[in-house]
N, C-alpha and C positions, 0 to 999 in steps of 0.2 A: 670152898677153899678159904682158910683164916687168914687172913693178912694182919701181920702183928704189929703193932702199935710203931715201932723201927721197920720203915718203909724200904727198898730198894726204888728208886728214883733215876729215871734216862732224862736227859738234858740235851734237848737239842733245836738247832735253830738255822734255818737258811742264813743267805753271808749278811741279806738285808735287814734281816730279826735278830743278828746275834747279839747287838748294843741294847737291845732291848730287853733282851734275854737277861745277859748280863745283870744291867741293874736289878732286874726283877729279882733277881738269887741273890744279889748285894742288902739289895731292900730287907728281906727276907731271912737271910743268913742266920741268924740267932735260932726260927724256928727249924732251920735245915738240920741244926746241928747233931741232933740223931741218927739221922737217917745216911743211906749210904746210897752212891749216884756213880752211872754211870752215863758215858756222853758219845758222842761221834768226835772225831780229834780237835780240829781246830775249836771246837764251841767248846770241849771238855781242856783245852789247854788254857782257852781264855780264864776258866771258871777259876780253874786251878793258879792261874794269876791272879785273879783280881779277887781273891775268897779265902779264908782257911779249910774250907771246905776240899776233902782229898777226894778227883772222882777220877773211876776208871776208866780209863782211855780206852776206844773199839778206833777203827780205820773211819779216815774221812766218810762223810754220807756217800759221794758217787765212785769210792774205793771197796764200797763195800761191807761199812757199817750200820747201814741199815738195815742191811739184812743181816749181821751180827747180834743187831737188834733184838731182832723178827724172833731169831734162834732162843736169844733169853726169854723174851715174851712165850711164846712157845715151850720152853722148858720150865714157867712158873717160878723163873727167877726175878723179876719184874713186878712190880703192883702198880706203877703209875708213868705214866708215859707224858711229857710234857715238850710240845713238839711244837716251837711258834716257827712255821713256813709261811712263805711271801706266797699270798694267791693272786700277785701281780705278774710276777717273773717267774718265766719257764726254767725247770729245771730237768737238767741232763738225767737226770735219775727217777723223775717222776714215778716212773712204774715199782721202783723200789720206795719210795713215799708213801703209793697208795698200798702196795703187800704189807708195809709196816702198818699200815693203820687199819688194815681189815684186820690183821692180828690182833690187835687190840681188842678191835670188837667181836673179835672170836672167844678169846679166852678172858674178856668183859671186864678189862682193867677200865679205869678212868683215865681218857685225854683231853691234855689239852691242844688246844692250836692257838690260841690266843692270848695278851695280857688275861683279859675279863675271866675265860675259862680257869686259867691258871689259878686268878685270883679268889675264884669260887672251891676251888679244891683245896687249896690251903687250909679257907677259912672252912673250911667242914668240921664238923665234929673226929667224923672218920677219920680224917687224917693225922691224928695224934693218939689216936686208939685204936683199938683191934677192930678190924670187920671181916664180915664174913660173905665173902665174894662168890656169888652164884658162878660155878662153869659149867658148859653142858657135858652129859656125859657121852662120849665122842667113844666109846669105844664098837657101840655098831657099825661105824663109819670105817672104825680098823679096820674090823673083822667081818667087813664084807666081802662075799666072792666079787670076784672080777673075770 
């Protein structure tokens, strides 16, 4: 699958990563300008404050944005998934954290969890140009009896 050099981009970040977050996109901002972003509310409202950067709003993470998420990942609207969560504090929604992040690794986008991670996909080559994303092909799994 070709991911075009104009990325679609999710933004999101537990309540204790979101300053973090934040800066990282502020830091960053100039190479964003391409690309278009969507977020879970509160982290996509910050953004949209502190940034010129326009991103589409889905429902809080334990509202049900994550799994809004899942849907875009899943419907290959998504190429990059950037996701800094606290693996200190327990979250109400965990279960929907990890579906969102098996997604990813089903239809084989790049995440991050972390500043460091983040910082490596930027700097990629990939990420300012076109790549061509391996998915499996999932259609025996359809179209299997049951």
């Amino acid at each position: 699958m070709k991911m075009d050099s104009t990325k679609s981009i999710v933004l999101v970040a537990h309540d204790n990563k979101k300053k973090e977050l934040i800066e990282w996109v502020k830091k960053n901002e100039k190479a964003f300008q391409k690309h278009s972003f969507y977020a879970t509310g509160t982290t996509g409202r910050l953004v949209n404050q502190e940034t010129a950067l326009s991103v589409q709003l889905l429902q809080s993470g334990p509202l049900g944005g994550d799994q809004q998420l899942g849907a875009l990942i899943s419907e290959n609207k998504i190429d990059i998934l950037i996701f800094f969560w606290d693996p200190l504090e327990a979250q109400p929604h965990d279960p929907d954290v990890k579906a969102l992040i098996r997604l990813a690794a089903v239809w084989n986008i790049p995440v991050a969890c972390n500043l460091s991670t983040a910082d490596f996909i930027l700097s990629s080559p990939h990420f300012a140009g076109e790549y061509n994303r391996k998915v499996e092909d999932y259609s025996t799994h359809n179209n299997r009896k049951v």
